[in-house]
C-alpha positions as CSV (number, residue, x, y, z in Angstrom):
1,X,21.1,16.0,-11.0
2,X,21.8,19.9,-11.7
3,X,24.7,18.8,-14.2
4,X,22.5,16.1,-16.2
5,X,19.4,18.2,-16.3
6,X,20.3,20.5,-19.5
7,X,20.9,17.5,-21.3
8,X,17.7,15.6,-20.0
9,X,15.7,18.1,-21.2
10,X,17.2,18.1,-24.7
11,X,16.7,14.4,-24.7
12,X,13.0,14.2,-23.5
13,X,11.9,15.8,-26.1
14,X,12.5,13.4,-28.6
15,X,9.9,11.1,-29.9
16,X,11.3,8.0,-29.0
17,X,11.7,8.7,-25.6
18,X,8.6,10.1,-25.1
19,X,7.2,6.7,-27.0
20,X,9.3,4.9,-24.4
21,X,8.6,6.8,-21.4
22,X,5.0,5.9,-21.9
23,X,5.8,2.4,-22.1
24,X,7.6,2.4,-18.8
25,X,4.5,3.5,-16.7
26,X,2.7,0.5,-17.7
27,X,5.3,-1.6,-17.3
28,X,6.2,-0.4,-13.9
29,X,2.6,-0.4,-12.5
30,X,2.2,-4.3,-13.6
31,X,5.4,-5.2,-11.8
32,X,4.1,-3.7,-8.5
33,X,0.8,-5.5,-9.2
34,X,2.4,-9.0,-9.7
35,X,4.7,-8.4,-6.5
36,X,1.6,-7.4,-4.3
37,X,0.1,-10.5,-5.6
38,X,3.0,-12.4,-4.8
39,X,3.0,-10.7,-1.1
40,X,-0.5,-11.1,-0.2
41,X,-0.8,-14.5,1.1
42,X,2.1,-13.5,3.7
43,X,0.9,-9.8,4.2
44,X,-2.6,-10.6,5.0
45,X,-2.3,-13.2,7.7
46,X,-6.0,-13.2,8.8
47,X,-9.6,-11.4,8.3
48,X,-8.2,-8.1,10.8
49,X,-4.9,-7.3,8.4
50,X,-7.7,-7.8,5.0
51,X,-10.5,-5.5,6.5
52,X,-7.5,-2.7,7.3
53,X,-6.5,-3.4,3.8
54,X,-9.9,-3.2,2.0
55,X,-10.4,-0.1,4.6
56,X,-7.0,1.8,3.3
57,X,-8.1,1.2,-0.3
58,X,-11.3,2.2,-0.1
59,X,-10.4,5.6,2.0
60,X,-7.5,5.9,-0.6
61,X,-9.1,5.8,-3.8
62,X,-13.0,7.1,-3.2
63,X,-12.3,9.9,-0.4
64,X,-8.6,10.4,-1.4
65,X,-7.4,10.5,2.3
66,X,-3.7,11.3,2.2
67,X,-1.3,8.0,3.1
68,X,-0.1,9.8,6.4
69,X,-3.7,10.1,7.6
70,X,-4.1,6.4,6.9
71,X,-0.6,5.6,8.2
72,X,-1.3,6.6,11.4
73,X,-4.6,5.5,11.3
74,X,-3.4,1.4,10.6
75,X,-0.8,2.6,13.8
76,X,-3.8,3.3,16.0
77,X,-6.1,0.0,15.0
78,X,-3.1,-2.2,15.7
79,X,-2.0,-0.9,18.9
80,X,-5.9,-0.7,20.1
81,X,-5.6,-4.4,18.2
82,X,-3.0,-5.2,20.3
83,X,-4.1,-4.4,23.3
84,X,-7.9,-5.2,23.0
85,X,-6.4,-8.6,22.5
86,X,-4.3,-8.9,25.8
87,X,-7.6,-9.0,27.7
88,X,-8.1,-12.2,29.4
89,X,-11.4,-13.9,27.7
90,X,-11.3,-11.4,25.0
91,X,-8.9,-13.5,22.7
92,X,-12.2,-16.4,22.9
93,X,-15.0,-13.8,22.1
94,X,-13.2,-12.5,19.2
95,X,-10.5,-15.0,18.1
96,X,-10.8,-14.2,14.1
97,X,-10.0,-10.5,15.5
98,X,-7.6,-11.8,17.8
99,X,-5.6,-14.6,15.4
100,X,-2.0,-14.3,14.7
């Protein structure tokens, strides 16, 4: 990267590259969209994994919460998920919490 950089900085300036570098962004953000589309209906398996989802969006874009935070946050509701779940009579009571 330290040998190519001299020359990538020579080369960014120039207008088509710049024109095309702004083309990629789009480009790139709509390819991630179509394959989390494509994902979803395996990804989200019941209402639990959709309300952690909505949850991580929400705490992502309106309180800008950093992705560790949330990370580890996702860790802790599965595993108290998990083992909320492994309670006899629990899995009845709350089956759409409970639902593989």
């Amino acid at each position: 990267m330290l040998i190519i950089l001299p020359m990538f900085e020579r080369v960014r300036t120039l207008g088509w590259i710049h024109a095309a570098m702004q083309g990629v962004g789009p480009a790139v953000s709509g390819m991630f969209a179509v394959a989390l589309v494509r994902m979803a209906p395996h990804a989200l398996p019941n209402p639990f994994a959709v309300a952690v989802l909505m949850g991580t969006l929400i705490a992502l874009l309106a309180w800008r919460i950093s992705a560790i935070k949330l990370m580890l946050t996702g860790a802790g509701l599965g595993v108290l998920r998990s083992r909320l779940c492994s309670f006899p009579g629990v899995q009845g009571t709350l089956r759409h919490i409970c639902s593989n």
